[in-house]
C-alpha positions in Angstrom: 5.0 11.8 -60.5 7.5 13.6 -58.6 6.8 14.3 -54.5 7.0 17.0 -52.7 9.5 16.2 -49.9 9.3 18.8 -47.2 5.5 17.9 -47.1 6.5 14.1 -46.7 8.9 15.1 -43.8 6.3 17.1 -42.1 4.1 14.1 -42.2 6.8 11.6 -41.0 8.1 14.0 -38.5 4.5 14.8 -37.3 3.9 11.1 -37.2 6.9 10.3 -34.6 6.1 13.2 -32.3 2.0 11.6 -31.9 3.8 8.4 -31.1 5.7 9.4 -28.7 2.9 11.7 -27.0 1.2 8.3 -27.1 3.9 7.2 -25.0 4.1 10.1 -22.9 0.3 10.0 -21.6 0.0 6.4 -22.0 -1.1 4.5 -18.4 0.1 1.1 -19.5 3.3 2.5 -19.8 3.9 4.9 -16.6 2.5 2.4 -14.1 3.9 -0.6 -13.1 2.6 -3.8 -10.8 4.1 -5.5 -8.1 2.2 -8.6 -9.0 0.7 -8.7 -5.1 -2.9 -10.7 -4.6 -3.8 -9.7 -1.3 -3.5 -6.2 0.9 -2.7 -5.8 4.5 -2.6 -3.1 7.1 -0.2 -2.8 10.4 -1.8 0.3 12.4 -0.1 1.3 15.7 -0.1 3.9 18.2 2.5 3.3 20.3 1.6 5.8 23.8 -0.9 5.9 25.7 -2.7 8.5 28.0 -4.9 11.4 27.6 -2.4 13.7 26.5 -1.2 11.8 23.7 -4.7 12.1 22.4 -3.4 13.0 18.7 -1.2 9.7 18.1 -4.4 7.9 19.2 -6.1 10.0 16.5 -3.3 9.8 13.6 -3.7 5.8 14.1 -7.6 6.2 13.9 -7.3 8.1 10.5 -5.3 5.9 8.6 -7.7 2.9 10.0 -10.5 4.7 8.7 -8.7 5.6 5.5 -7.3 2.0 4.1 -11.2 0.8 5.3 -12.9 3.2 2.8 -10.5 2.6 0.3 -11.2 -1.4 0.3 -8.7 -3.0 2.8 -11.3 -5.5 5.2 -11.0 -5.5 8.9 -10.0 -8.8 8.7 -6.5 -8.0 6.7 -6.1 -4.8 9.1 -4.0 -5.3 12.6 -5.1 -2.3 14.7 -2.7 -1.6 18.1 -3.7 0.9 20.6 -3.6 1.9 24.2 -7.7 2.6 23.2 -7.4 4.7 26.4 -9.2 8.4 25.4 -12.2 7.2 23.7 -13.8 6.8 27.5 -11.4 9.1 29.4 -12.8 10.8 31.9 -11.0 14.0 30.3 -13.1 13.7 26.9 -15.9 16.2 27.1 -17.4 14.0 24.3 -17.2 10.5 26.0 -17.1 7.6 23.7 -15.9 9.9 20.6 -12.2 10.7 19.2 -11.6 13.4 16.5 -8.9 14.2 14.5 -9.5 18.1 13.2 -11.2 20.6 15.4 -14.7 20.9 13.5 -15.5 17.5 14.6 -17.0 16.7 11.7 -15.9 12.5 11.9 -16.4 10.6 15.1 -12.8 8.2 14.4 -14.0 6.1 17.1 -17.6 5.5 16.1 -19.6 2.2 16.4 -17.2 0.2 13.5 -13.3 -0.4 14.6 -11.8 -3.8 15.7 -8.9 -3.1 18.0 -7.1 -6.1 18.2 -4.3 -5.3 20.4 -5.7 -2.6 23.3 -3.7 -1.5 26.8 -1.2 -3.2 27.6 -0.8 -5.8 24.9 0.7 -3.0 22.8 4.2 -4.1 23.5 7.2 -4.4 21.3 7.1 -8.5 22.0 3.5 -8.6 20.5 4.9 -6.5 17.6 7.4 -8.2 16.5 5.9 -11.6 16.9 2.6 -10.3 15.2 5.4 -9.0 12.2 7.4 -12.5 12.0 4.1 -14.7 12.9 6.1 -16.7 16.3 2.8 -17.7 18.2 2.0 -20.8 19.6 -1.0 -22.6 18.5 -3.3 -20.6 21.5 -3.1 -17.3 19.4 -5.8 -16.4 17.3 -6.0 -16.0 13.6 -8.0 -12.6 14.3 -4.9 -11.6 15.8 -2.5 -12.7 13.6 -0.9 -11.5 10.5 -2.0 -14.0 7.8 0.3 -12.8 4.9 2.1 -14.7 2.2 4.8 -13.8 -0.4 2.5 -12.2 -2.4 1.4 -9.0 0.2 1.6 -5.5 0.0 1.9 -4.5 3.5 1.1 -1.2 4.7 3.1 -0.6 8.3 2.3 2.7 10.4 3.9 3.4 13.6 3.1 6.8 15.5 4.1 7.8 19.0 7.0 8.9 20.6 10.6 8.4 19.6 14.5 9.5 19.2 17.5 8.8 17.7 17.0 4.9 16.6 14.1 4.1 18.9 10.4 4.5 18.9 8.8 3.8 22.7 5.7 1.8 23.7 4.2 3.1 26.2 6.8 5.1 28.3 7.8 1.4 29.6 10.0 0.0 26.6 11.7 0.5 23.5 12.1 -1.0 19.9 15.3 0.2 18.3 16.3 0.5 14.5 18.2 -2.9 14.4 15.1 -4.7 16.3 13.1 -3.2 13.8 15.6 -4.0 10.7 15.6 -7.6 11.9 12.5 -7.7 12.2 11.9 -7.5 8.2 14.5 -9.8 7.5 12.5 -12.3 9.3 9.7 -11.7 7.2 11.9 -11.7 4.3 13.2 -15.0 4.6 10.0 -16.5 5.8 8.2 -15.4 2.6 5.4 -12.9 4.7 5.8 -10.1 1.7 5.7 -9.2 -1.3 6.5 -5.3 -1.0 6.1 -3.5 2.5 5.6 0.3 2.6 6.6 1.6 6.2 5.8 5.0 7.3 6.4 6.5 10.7 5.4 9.3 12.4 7.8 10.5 15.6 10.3 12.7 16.5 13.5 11.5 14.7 11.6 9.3 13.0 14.4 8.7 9.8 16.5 7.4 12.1 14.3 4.6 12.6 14.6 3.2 8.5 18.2 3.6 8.7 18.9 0.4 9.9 16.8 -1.9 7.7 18.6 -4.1 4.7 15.8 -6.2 3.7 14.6 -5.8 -0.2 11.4 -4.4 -1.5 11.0 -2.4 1.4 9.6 1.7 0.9 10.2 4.2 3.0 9.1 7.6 4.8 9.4 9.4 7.6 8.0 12.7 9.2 11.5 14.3 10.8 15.2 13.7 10.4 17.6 13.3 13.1 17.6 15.9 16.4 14.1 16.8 14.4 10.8 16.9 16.3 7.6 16.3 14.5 4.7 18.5 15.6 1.2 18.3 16.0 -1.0 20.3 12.9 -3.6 22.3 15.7 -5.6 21.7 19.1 -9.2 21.2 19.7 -10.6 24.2 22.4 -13.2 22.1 23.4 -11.3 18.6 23.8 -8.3 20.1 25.7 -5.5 18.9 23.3 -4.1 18.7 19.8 -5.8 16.2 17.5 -3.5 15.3 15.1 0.4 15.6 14.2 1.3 17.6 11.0 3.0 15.0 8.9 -0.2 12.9 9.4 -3.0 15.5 8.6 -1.2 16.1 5.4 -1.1 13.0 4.6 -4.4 12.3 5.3 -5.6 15.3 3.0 -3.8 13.9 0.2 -5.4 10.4 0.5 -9.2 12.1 1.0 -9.0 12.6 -2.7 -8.6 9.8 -3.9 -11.0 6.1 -4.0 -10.1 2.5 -4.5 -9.7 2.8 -8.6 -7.4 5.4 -8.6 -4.8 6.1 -10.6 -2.8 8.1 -8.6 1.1 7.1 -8.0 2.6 7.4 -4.4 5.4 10.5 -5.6 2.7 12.5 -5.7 2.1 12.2 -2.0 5.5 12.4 -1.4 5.4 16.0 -2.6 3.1 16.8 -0.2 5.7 16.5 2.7 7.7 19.8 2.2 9.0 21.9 4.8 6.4 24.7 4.8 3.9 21.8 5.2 5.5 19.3 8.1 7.8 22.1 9.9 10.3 19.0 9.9 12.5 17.6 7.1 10.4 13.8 6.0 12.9 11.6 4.5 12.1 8.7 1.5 13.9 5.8 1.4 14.1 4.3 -2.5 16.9 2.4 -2.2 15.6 -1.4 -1.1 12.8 -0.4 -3.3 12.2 -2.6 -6.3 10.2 0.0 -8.4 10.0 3.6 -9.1 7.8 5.4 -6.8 6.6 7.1 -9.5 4.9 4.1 -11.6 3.3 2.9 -7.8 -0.2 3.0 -7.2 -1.1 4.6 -4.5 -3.7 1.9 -3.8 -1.1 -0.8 -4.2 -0.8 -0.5 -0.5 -3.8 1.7 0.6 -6.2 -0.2 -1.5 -7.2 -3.5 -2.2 -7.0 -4.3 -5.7 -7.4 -8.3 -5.6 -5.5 -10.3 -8.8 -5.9 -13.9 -9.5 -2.8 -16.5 -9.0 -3.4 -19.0 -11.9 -2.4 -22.4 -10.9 -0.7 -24.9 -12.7 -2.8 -27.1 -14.7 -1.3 -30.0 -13.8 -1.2 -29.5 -10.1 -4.9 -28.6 -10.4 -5.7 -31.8 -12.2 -3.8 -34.2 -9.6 -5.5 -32.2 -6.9 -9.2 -33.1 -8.4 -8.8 -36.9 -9.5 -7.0 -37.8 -6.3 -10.4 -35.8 -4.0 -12.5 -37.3 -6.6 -10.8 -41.1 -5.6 -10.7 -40.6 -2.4 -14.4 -39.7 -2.2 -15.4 -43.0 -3.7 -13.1 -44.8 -2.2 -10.8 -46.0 -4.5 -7.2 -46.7 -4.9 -4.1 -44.2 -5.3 -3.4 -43.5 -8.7 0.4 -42.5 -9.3 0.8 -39.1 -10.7 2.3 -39.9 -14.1 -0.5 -41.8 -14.8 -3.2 -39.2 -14.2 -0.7 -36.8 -16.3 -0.9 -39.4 -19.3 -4.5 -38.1 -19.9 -5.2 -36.1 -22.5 -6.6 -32.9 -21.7 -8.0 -30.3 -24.8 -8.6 -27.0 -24.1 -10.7 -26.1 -27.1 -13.8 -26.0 -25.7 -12.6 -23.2 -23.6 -10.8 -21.0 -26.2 -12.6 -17.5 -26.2 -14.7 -15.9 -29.0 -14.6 -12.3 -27.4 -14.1 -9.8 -29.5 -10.4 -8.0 -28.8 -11.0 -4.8 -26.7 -8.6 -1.4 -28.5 -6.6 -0.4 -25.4 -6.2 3.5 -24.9 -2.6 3.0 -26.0 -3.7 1.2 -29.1 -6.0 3.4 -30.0 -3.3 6.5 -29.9 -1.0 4.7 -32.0 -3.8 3.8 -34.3 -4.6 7.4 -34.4 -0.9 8.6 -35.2 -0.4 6.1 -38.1 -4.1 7.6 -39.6 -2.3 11.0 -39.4 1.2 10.7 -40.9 -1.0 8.3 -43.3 -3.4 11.4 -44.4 -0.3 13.8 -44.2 1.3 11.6 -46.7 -1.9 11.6 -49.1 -1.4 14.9 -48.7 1.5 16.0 -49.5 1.4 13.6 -52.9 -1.7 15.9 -54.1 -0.1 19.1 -53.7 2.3 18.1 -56.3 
């Protein structure tokens, strides 16, 4: 029987193109993990006083934003002046709002400030970063992380070239702030950090830092200011700063299982938008911001850390002894027993991934083209 060969090349060639749409569209393959197991949150406004209502308000937001999306209170470190909430300016006492409709109360009945007034310093913020406390300090207002946390670090307020103040009293500078991480590099307190700062100038302030696995963005490049989005009639003053409020909208759209990678955010910071040139930083930046998550740092998407066996089983029999009060066992010789693992082999059925199921569906298809183009002849 003799084939017809441009039918045979239209099936193999049709059969290659569906696997690499496969490819194309596949999840699996765009996004990529940092491995993290835990989530945790850095939130600071660095001024105080009634008119810097807004930075108060930008702080608020992203509080209220890594909450909904599944980061606890007890993994978030708020820092505030938490001076305008019961200013005697507020025509809505005990209330802060971030757009002019007023349609969420930021302040509500459900925040945990953990620094407030005059604790917001930039000694309190680098210890809190680097974890130097004595034994007095505590653990609610501490930062608990380990090598394997995604931290999320915001800083808004007001700033220059290479220096963000607290307060109108002090200053951090870039190379503070670049040391800073290198502490908590070499003491093992992250597994990725994404750091985003809102302030005039506010590129300057990444410049500095050298430390890997470190993203990130800023709302105005140097001799840049970054403005407020609109004022509230009714409170007096403007409620929120552009680079913020856009940021902000972007996040409202998505929940704790989303999909969505952080470069799509980044294109939300254009010119028309901010009124400022932001700046992304890639470079200390392990992974393409185009296979991250979103929620890899605004969410909390928890993953198990298997241990070894062995450790677990020299951890269990030497409890176990010491609970009945008998002798020390050495370690080799609790490793000498034999452990079987059949009873715990799984009978599940294997679950067809979306991938798996496209390639499955291209090989049917150049399969059927092939049948195909043999009848024809």
């Amino acid at each position: 029987m003799k084939l017809n060969i441009p039918w045979l090349l239209w099936a193999i060639i049709s059969s290659v193109y569906a696997l690499e749409a496969a490819e194309a569209i596949s999840p699996e393959k765009q996004l990529s993990t940092s491995g993290h197991t835990n989530n945790w949150a850095v939130l600071v406004s660095t001024s105080r006083f009634w008119f810097n209502y807004r930075h108060m308000a930008n702080t608020l937001s992203l509080y209220r934003t890594v909450k909904r999306l599944g980061v606890p209170d007890s993994q978030i470190i708020l820092m505030m002046a938490d001076d305008i909430a019961c200013n005697p300016r507020n025509a809505f006492p005990g209330t802060i709002f971030n757009n002019m409709d007023q349609a969420i109360d930021l302040y509500g009945d459900d925040i945990e400030v953990d620094y407030r007034g005059y604790e917001v310093t930039v000694e309190n913020f680098v210890r809190l970063l680097t974890d130097r406390w004595d034994e007095n300090q505590p653990r609610s207002k501490r930062l608990l992380t380990d090598e394997n946390s995604n931290v999320f670090i915001y800083l808004t307020g007001h700033g220059g070239n290479e220096f963000l103040k607290f307060q109108d009293a002090e200053e951090i500078g870039a190379y503070d702030l670049a040391d800073t991480f290198q502490q908590m590099h070499e003491k093992k307190r992250y597994k990725e950090i994404f750091f985003m700062i809102d302030t005039c100038q506010a590129n300057t302030m990444y410049l500095r830092i050298y430390s890997p696995n470190i993203l990130c963005v800023g709302s105005s490049r140097l001799d840049e200011s970054s403005y407020s989005h609109h004022s509230d009639m009714d409170v007096g003053v403007a409620v929120i700063d552009r680079f913020t409020y856009y940021t902000l909208e972007f996040l409202e759209k998505i929940d704790k299982n989303s999909q969505t990678t952080i470069d799509k955010l980044f294109e939300e910071y254009t010119f028309e938008n901010v009124h400022s040139h932001p700046g992304i930083r890639t470079d200390l930046y392990g992974r393409d911001p185009a296979t991250v998550r979103l929620t890899d740092f605004f969410g909390n998407v928890q993953e198990v850390t298997v241990r070894d066996k062995n450790e677990l089983l020299l951890s269990t029999v030497k409890s176990t002894r010491m609970q009945e009060g008998q002798l020390p066992v050495d370690d080799h010789e609790i490793l000498r027993i034999p452990i079987s693992n059949k009873g715990y082999e799984s009978t599940a059925l294997h679950q067809v991934s979306k991938k798996e199921s496209q390639i499955i569906m291209a090989v049917l298809v150049a399969f059927l083209g092939l049948i195909w183009a043999v009848s024809k002849e």
